[in-house]
C-alpha positions, -999 to 999 in steps of 0.1 A, spaced: -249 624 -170 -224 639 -192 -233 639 -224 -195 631 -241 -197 602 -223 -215 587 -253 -194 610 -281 -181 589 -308 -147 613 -305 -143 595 -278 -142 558 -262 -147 550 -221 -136 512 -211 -159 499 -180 -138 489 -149 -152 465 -119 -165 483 -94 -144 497 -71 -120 513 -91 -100 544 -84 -112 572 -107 -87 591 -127 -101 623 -122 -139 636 -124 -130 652 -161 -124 613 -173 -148 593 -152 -189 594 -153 -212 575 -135 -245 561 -155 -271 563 -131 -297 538 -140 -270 505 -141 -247 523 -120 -215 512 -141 -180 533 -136 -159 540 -167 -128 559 -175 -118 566 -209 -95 536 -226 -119 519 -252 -122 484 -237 -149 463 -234 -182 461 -211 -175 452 -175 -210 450 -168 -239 435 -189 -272 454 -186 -288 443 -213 -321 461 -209 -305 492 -204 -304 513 -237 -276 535 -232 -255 500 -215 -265 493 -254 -258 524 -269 -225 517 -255 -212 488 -265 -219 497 -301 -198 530 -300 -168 511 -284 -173 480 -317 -171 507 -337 -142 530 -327 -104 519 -317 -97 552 -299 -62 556 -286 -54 561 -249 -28 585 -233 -5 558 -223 17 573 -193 -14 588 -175 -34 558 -178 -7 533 -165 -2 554 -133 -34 555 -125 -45 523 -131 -14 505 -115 -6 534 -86 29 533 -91 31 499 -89 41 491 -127 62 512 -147 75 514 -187 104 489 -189 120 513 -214 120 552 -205 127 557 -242 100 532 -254 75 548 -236 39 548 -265 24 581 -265 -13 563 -272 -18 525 -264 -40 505 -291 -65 482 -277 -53 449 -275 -18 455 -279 10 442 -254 26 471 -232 64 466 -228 63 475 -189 83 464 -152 69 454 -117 82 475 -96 75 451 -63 95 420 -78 118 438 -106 98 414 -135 94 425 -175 63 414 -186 41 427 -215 6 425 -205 -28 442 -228 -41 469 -211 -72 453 -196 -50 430 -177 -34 456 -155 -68 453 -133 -58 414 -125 -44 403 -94 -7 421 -86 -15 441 -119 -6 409 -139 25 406 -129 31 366 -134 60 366 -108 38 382 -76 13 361 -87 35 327 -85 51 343 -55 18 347 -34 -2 317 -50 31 293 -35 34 318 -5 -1 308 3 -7 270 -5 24 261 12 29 250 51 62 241 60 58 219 93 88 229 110 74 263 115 38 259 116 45 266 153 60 298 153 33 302 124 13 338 124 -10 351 99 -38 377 95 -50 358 68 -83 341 69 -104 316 47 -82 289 31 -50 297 47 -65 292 77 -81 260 66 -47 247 56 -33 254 92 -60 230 104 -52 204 78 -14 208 87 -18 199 124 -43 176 118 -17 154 96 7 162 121 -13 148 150 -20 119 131 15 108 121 29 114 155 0 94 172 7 67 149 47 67 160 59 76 128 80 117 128 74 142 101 104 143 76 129 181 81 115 196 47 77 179 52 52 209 40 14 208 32 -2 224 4 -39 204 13 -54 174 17 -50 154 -16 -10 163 -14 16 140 -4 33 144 31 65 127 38 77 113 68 92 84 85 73 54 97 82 41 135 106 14 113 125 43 99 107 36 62 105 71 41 67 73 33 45 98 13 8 96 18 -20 125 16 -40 133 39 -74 115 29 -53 88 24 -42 87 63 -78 93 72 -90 57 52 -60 41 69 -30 42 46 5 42 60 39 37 52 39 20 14 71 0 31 48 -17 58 23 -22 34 9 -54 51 -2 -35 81 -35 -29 67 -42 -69 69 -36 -70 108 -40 -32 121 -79 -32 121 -79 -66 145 -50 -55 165 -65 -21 171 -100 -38 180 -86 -64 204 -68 -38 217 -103 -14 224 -123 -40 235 -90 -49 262 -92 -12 276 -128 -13 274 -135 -47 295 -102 -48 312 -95 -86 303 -76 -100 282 -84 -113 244 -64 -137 231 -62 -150 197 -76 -186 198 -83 -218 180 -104 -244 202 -110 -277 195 -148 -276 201 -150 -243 178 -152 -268 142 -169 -263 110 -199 -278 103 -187 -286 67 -150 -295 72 -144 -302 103 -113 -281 105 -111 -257 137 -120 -220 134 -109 -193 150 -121 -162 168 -103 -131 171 -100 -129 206 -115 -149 236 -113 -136 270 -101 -164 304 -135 -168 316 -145 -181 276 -176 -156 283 -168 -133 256 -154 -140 220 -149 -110 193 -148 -116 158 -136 -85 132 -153 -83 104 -145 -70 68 -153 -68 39 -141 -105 30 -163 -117 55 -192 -110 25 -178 -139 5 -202 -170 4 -180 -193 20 -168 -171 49 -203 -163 60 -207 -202 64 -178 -204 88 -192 -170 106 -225 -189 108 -211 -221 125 -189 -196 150 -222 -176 158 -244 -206 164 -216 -223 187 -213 -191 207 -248 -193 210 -253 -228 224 -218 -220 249 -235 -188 262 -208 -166 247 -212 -131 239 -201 -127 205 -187 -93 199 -187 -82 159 -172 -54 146 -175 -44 113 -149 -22 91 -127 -5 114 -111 23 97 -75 29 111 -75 60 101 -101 71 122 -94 95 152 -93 74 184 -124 87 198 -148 75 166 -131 43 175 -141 35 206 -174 48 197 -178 23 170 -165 -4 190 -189 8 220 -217 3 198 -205 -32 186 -204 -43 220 -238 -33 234 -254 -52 199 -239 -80 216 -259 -75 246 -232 -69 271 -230 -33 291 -198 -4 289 -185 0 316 -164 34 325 -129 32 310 -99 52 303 -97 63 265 -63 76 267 -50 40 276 -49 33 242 -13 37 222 -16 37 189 25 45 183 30 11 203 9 -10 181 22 9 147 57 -5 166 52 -38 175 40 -49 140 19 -81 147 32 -99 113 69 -87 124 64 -107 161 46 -134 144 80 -141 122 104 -132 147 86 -162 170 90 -184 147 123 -179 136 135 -173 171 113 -210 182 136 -228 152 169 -215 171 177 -188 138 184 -151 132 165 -123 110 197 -105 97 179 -82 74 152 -53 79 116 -61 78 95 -46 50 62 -67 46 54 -104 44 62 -102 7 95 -79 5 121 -111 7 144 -110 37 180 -128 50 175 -154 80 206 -175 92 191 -212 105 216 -209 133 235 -242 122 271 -229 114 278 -253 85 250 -236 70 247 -201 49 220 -176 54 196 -177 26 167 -153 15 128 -158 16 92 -144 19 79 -136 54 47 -148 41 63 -187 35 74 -189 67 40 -172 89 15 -193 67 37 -224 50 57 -230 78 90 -234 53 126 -232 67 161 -234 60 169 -253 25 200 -268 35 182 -280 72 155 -294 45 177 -308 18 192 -326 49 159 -332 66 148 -349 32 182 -369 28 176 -385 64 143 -394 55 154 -410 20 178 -431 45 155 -441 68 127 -450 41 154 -475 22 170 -486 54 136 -498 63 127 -515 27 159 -530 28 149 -547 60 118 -559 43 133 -574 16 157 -592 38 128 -607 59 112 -620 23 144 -637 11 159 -645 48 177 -676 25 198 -644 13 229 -640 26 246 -604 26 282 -589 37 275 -551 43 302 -527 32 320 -516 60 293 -533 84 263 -514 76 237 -500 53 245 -464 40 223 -460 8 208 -474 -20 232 -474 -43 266 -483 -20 273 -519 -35 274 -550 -11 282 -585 -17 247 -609 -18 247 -645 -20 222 -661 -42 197 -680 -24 198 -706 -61 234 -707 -69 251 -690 -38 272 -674 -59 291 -640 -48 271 -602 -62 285 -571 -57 253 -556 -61 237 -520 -47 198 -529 -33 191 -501 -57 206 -527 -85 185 -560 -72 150 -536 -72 157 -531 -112 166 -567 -116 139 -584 -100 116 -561 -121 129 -571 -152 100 -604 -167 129 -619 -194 149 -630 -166 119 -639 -141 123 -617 -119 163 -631 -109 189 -610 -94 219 -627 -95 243 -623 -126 251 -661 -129 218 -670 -124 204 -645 -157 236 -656 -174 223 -692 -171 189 -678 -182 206 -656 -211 226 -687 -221 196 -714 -223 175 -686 -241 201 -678 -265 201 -720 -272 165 -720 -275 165 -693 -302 191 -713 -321 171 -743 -322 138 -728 -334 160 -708 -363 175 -746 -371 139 -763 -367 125 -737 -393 154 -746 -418 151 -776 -418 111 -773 -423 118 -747 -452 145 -775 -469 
């Protein structure tokens, strides 16, 4: 140990280990906490606080602000890397704690860093730092083929995570946007949906099934479709969506449904989630369970399908379903499953489509979701195209407004022709001229006879329903008849105001 190490003259800063030694003059080792230091009157690197010199140490350096010969100790410390930004403001002794006015020599960057920050990373240097930090976090997937790195740890982690979301996407029919990259799983990725929608969704969130924000109703249908769709492969038979009339609740009598029902009626599945906990859905899951069990049907439940799942966990959790329903696996072929096609075909999309198409009308507008609002054309060429919710036409059945305004009219019609009918059968003594030989609404005017006085009316029916409700003139719809009426109750008041004069006289 040299003794000067300790010398008050004199101040030693503590590096980590590992770092280069100036030269022996400037550098000791103390043997019992075996801590390197070079002269520059920093601060401990290393805390041994049971050793006394360690101690010793750290009081000498309080004490003292030694100076440091500035141009040796910047070479050595950075190797070359960092020079003075100024030749001619170059300090002959740096001050501890005081900024340094110096260049990076890699990157061409003026920074003034203290002298204890010249150990960081890239010597301080904010620039390499940004440089390597982005250089390293980001994956652009257009050349994570070509990709090659001797770099291991996270880097390589993030290579996995990249194809991984690739995979997924492209599985899923959907293409990775030109300037897509990944930084890591919590990041947003964009890319285009197999209906041409610009998404950006993380990783995590494609692993609990998220998709394109666009086709946001997907997650209401994908977990049935892709479990029909399993239990197809797995089974080879058919499951079809059904309603039977001998599947009713025990409560309501309204027909339930299962989720899929093979020919044979053998087999029924039923997907389950998390609104399947609500009181009154496990009722109607109870009546379905006990009629499948009186029918001999193997009821098939699967519970909380993630979509997002790779397809092998699928068809392991579906597997698993299907022997708790007592029925055996057979061997299958996993790779029959096409999860781009079912991301295509869009269940809710087909569902509308159908219905339009059944009704004789066009979808003239793209297809976002059952609650984005879309252009459909009725197919009737007197009428416009009008807009709508998917979701009014799947579950309400609603159509056309000008088809229903007319629909409504020729119901009104029909509804008055037909009291109008009644009401001639009442007063059959009634005789009536149609205008221009037939009934056309409620309100055209026609000439009645009355049944009383036979005198002429041009009265709408509309006219003699108001009339007849009227008490003063009992209930009369001819005009001469409640003029008689008027007339003899006009005479009657007159008298009474006469009778009372006289009285009063």
């Amino acid at each position: 140990m040299e003794k000067r190490l300790f010398d008050r003259a004199s101040a030693w800063k503590i590096l980590p280990n590992g770092a280069s030694k100036i030269s022996d003059d400037w550098v000791a080792e103390h043997k019992p906490c075996g801590v390197q230091v070079i002269c520059g009157g920093g601060t401990l690197a290393r805390n041994e606080p049971n050793c006394p010199l360690c101690t010793s140490f750290r009081s000498t350096i309080r004490l003292h602000r030694p100076h440091v010969d500035a141009p040796r100790i910047l070479q050595a410390i950075t190797e070359g890397r960092v020079e003075w930004a100024s030749a001619s403001n170059v300090p002959s002794r740096i001050h501890r704690g005081v900024p340094l006015p110096v260049r990076c020599v890699v990157c061409d960057t003026s920074y003034s860093p203290q002298l204890h920050e010249l150990n960081y990373a890239f010597h301080g240097c904010p620039t390499c730092k940004k440089i390597a930090s982005e250089s390293n976090a980001t994956i652009l997937f257009s050349e994570i083929d070509s990709l090659t790195t001797t770099k291991l740890g996270n880097f390589q982690r993030r290579i996995r995570g990249a194809l991984d979301a690739r995979v997924h996407i492209e599985k899923r029919g959907g293409r990775l946007a030109p300037d897509a990259v990944y930084q890591n799983s919590s990041t947003r990725i964009h890319f285009f949906c197999p209906y041409g929608h610009e998404a950006a969704v993380s990783l995590d969130k494609l692993r609990g099934g998220s998709w394109c924000q666009q086709c946001h109703d997907l997650h209401k249908s994908l977990p049935e479709v892709i479990t029909r769709t399993i239990v197809e492969i797995i089974i080879e038979e058919p499951m079809k969506k059904v309603r039977p009339d001998w599947l009713r609740s025990s409560k309501t009598n309204e027909r339930l449904e299962f989720d899929g029902l093979n020919e044979s009626g053998s087999i029924a599945l039923e997907v389950q989630s998390k609104y399947h906990l609500k009181p009154e859905q496990q009722g109607r899951d109870e009546d379905k369970a006990k009629i499948a069990e009186q029918r001999n049907i193997a009821l098939i439940l699967v519970w909380d399908l993630n979509p997002g799942w790779a397809p092998d966990r699928m068809f392991d959790h579906v597997e698993e379903a299907i022997r708790e329903a007592g029925l055996e696996v057979p061997a299958y072929d996993r790779s029959l499953l096409d999860l781009a096609k079912i991301y295509r075909a869009h269940e809710m999309r087909h569902t509308l489509l159908k219905k339009i198409e059944d009704r004789g009308g066009e979808l003239l507008s793209d297809f976002f979701g059952i609650d984005s609002h879309v252009s459909i054309w009725c197919g009737h060429s007197e009428h416009s195209e009008w807009t709508t919710k998917p979701a009014s036409i799947i579950y309400q059945d609603t159509w056309c407004p000008s088809c229903a305004a007319e629909r409504l009219a020729l119901q009104k019609l029909a509804d008055s022709e037909a009291e109008f009918e009644r009401w001639l059968r009442e007063h059959s003594s009634v005789r009536v001229n149609l205008t221009d030989g037939q009934y056309q609404n409620a309100t055209v005017k026609h000439r009645f006879f009355c049944d009383s006085c036979h005198w002429p009316n041009e009265l709408s029916f509309l006219q003699i329903k108001s009339r007849q409700k009227d008490p003063q003139f009992e209930g009369r719809w001819c005009s001469f008849c409640r003029q008689v009426i008027s007339s003899q109750l006009k005479l009657a008041a007159d008298q009474a105001f006469f009778v009372g004069l006289v009285k009063r006289a």
